[in-house]
N, C-alpha and C positions, 0 to 999 in steps of 0.2 A: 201848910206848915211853914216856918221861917225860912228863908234861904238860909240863913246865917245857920240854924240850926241845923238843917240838912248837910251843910258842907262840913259840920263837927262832927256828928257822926259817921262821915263817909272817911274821915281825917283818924276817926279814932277806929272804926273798921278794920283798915291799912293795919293799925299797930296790933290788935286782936289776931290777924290769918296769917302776918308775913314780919318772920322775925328778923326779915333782913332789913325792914324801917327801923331807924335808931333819931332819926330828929323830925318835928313838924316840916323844917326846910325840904328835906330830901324827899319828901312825902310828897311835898309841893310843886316841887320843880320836876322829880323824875319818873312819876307811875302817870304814864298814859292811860292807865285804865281808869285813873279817878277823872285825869283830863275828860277823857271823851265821853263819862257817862256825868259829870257838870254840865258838857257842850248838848248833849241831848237834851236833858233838861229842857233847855232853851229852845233847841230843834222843833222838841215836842208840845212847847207851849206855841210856837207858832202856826206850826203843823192844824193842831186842835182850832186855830183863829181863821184855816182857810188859807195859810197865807206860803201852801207845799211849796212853789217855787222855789220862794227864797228858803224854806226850811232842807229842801234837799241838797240845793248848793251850799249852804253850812255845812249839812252835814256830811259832803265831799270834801270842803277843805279840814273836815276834823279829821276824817279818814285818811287823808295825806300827812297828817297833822301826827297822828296818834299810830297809826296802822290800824283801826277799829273801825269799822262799819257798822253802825246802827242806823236802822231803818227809824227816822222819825215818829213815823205812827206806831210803833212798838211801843208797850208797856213795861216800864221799869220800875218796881219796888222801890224800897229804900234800903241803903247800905247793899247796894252790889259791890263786889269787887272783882273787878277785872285782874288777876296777877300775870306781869309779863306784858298779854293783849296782843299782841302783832300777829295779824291773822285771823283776827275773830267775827262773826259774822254772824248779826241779829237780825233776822229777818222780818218782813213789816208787817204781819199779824202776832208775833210774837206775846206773848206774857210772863214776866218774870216777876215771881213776888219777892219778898223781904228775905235779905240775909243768905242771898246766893252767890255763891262760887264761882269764875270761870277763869279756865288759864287760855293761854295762845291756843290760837288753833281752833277754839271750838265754834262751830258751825250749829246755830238754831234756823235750820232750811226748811221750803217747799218740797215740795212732791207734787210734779203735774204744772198744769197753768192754769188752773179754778180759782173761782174767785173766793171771796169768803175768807172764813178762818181756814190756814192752810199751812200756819207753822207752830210749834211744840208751846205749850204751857209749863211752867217751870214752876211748882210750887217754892212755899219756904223753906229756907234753910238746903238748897238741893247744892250739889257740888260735882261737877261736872271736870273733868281729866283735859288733860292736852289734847288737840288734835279730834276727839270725838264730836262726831257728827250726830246729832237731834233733826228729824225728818220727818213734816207730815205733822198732820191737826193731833198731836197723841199728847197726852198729863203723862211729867214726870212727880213723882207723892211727893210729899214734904219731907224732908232729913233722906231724901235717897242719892246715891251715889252711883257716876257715871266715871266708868274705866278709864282711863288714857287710851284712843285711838276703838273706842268703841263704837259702832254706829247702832244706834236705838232707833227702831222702827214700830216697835207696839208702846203702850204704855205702861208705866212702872210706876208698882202699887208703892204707898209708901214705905218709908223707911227699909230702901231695899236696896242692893248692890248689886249692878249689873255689867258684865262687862263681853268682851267680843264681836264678832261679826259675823252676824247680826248678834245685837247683847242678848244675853239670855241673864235671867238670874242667879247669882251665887249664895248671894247673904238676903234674907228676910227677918228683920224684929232681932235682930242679932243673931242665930244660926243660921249654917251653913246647909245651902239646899244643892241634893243632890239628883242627878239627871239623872232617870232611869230609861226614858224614853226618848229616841234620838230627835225624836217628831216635838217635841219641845221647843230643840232651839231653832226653827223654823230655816232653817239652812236650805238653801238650794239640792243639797245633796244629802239631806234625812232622808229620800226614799234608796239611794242608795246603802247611803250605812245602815237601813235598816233591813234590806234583802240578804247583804254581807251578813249583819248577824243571823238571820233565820238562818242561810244557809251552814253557818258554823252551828247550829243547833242541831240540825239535822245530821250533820257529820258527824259530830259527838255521838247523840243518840244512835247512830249506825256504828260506831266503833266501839261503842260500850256492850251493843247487840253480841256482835263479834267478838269480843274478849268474855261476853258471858260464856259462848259456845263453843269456845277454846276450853276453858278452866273448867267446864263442862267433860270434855273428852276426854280434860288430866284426872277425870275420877274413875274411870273405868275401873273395873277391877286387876288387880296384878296380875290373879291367874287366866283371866280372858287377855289380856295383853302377852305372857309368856306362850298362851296358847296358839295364837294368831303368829307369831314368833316361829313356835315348830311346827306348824302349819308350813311356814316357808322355808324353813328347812328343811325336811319333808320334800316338799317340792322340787326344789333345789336338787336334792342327791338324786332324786327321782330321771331328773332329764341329764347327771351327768354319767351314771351304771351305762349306759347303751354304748356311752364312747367307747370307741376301743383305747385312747392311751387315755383311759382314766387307770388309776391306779391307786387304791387304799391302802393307809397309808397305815393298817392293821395287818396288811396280808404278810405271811410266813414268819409269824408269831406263835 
């Protein structure tokens, strides 16, 4: 495609995501994030000819440049926008298609030291938060959405919304999805929270046992209850007639 064309889209992109562009100029001069994915560009056409050296020392002075880090050999769509940018980290298996998203912060990283594909796929249209870390050969779907400060570790089907640590899904196809099992959001500590719940199950069910056979013993009859009553009454006067200074409180009546 045109260079010329490329850079009018990436120009007019800027004005579609972020309504704090108001002129071509300031478009021009102030978002590092168009800067460093121009520089790549370039990076990556070199890169592609054999000629890494020189393309990686580029793309260290774009990263002083810009505060952006792209790995040359990374695949970049058309109309990315970087908004912000200071911080952000594309790693060099990376795949990012058309019409994505990214603020400061976000991290497209490895996992491990293998060789191969070994960092995240990005489809179209994805949009990814401040700060959130992408980890590991996983596809995020087209039109899905990543949290501020989330870390994604499995893959995320399309048009889905995921957020936390580790993200689990909230939003799919536009409703909201609900956890019911803790073993979902694959957390270090789901076998925990899920013995916690048994064990609150089990207490429950024991204290509902126990309120049964309470409310149980409030049915008894009245006259076996007054019974058992002068029964111990009964008893009672029985062990106190022996005393000598017992004294009835009918006597010389």
């Amino acid at each position: 495609m045109n260079l010329v064309r490329l850079i009018r889209e990436d120009i007019r992109c800027v004005f579609e995501r972020d309504p704090a562009a108001t002129s071509k100029a300031m478009v021009l001069l102030c978002y590092p994030g168009l800067h460093a994915v121009w520089s790549h560009r370039i990076h990556h056409w070199l890169w592609s000819r054999k000629l890494k050296l020189l393309a990686r020392v580029l793309s260290q002075i774009t990263r002083f440049w810009t505060g952006i880090e792209i790995h040359p050999e990374a695949q970049i769509g058309r109309r990315l926008f970087i908004d912000h940018g200071i911080g952000v980290v594309i790693g060099q298996t990376s795949i990012i298609g058309n019409d994505v998203t990214l603020y400061q912060g976000v991290t497209l990283g490895g996992t491990g030291k293998g060789s191969g594909k070994r960092h995240p796929t990005l489809r179209d249209g994805v949009f990814v938060g401040n700060n959130a870390n992408i980890l590991g050969d996983i596809t995020i779907g087209e039109h899905s959405r990543v949290g501020a400060g989330s870390v994604v570790l499995r893959d995320v089907p399309p048009d889905s919304t995921v957020v936390g640590v580790p993200a689990h899904i909230v939003y799919q196809g536009g409703k909201r999805v609900l956890i019911t099992d803790p073993r979902e959001i694959n957390d270090p500590l789901s076998d925990v929270i899920v013995a916690l719940c048994d064990e609150v199950k089990r207490l429950k069910a024991r204290v509902e046992r126990l309120d049964g056979e309470l409310q149980q013993s409030r049915l008894v009859e009245p006259e076996s209850a007054l019974a058992v009553e002068e029964e111990e009454r009964e008893r009672y006067r029985s062990q106190q007639y022996p005393r000598s200074d017992y004294v009835s409180m009918g006597e010389g009546i």
